[in-house]
Residue, then its C-alpha position, 0 to 999 in steps of 0.5 A: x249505777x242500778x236499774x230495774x226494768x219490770x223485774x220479778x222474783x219471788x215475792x217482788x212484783x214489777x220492780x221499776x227502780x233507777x239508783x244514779x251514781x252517788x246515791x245512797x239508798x235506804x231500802x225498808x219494808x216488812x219482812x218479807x217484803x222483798x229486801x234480801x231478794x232485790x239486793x241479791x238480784x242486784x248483786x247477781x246472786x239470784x236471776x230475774x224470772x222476768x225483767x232486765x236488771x244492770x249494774x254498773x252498765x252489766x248484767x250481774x248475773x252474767x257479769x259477776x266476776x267483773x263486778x266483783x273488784x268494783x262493788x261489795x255485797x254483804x248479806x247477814x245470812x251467807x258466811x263471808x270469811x273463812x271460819x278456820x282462818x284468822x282475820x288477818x288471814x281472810x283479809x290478806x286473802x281478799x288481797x290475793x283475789x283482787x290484786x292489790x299492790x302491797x302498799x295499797x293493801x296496807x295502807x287500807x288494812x291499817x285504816x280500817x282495822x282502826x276505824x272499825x277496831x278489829x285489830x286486836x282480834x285480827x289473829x284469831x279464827x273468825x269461829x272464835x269471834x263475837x257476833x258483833x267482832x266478826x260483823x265488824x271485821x266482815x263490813x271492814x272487808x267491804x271496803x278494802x278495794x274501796x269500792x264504787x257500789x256496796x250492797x249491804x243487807x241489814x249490816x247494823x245487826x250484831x252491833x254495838x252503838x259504838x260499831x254502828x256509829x262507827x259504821x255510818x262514819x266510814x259509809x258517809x265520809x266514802x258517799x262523799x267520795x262518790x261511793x253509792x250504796x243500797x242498805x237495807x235495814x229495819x233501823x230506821x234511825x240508822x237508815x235516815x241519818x245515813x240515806x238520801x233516797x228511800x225505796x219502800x218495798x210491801x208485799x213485792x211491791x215499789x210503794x215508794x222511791x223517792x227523797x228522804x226529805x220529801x218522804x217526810x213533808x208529806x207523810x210525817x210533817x209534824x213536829x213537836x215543840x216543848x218550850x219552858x217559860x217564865x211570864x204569862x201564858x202566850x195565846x196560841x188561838x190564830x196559831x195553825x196549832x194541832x195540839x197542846x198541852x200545857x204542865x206547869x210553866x211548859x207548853x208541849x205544842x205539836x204542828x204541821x211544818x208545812x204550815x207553820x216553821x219553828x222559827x215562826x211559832x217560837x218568835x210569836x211565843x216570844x213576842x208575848x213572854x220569856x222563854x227560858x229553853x227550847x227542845x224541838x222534835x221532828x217526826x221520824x221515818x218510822x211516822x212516815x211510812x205509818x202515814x204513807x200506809x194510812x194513805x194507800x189503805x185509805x184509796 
């Protein structure tokens, strides 16, 4: 769906990315890092200095016309609407320039001014709008041709809680519908609930491309564990315990799950007193790229 061969530009230094179809990819970095460049190159907006890059088999920069009804790109600083026109105006645009049938069109225009809530705005001129109306408005946009690629750079910014869940609803119900996607984004709560794959870019570089999951067993395995009980205090020597600490009748216990699961320390807990709640806390994305950090500086 996405491949980078040795590609450079600006700040990115050798890229070597392959994205299959279906995947959801969180892109994260530093500022600076090369995010906005790597989704531009990948939309055609920007051409590699050296390199090969293809998208969807094309290569973009020569193939944006024919890439456009099949993929949407969003970036927060380049206008996406008409300023002058209204919502409804833009969308029906939109129509227009991708040939939509008109039973398509509004069949797709009704669900998404509804899921993400613009159809009371969609009259108004997109210069008389919100931040967080004309986000919601602009990121509807991408999916009226119901595409197979989304681009989408920091698409969280401007909105409020109920528009970024309302976003991730919509981003995973299409991924399961075969949709890929590359979103870059400094939310790492967002980027974690909503990708598979992490690309972490620094200083241009490819520092990692891999599974979320196995980002996190190996640079943010820890987790935390707060139990209240009501008994005698359990004896936690044999246990692979990194730490405790122990207020009143609660015990807050923090452990590698590479080496010891939840289940397991709960059941041994449970065999010597009664426990009356438990709350269990995984280390994050953000815990994951501090570790993978430690470890480069550390070679």
């Amino acid at each position: 769906m996405l491949l980078f061969e040795n590609v450079y530009k600006f700040v990115l230094s050798d890229v070597n990315i392959h994205v299959p179809q279906g995947i959801s990819l969180g892109l994260i970095g530093p500022s600076g890092a090369g995010k906005t460049t790597f989704l531009k190159l990948a939309c055609g907006l920007l051409k590699p200095t050296t390199g090969q890059i293809h998208t969807m088999g094309m290569i973009p920069v020569k193939k944006r016309r024919e890439l456009g009804s099949m993929m949407g790109a969003f970036f927060a600083d380049i206008p996406f609407f008409q300023e002058a026109d209204t919502v409804e105006g833009n969308f029906r645009d939109f129509k227009i320039i991708y040939r939509m049938w008109d039973d398509a069109f509004e069949t797709e225009y009704a669900k998404l001014s509804g899921r993400l809530d613009f159809r009371s705005f969609e009259k108004e001129q997109v210069k008389q709008l919100s931040l967080g109306q004309r986000r919601r408005a602009e990121l509807g946009a991408l999916f009226l041709t119901r595409p197979r690629l989304l681009l989408l750079d920091e698409p969280y910014e401007g909105l409020d809680q109920i528009g970024k869940d309302s976003l991730r609803e919509l981003l995973l119900e299409r991924q399961e519908e075969g949709l890929t996607s590359v979103v870059s984004s400094h939310n790492m709560e967002e980027i974690s609930a909503l990708c598979d794959r992490i690309a972490l870019l620094d200083q241009g570089s490819l520092r990692y491309y891999g599974d979320r999951e196995l980002l996190l067993k190996h640079f943010a395995p820890d987790e935390v564990m707060e139990i209240s009980f009501s008994g005698k205090l359990p004896d936690l020597e044999d246990l692979p315990i990194k730490r405790y600490t122990l207020q009143q009748n609660k015990l807050i216990l923090t452990y590698n799950a590479n080496y010891i699961t939840s289940a397991e320390l709960l059941k041994h807990i449970l065999e010597q007193t009664t426990v009356t709640a438990v709350t269990t806390r995984k280390s994050g994305l953000a815990e994951a790229v501090t570790g993978l950090a430690e470890k480069m500086e550390a070679k």
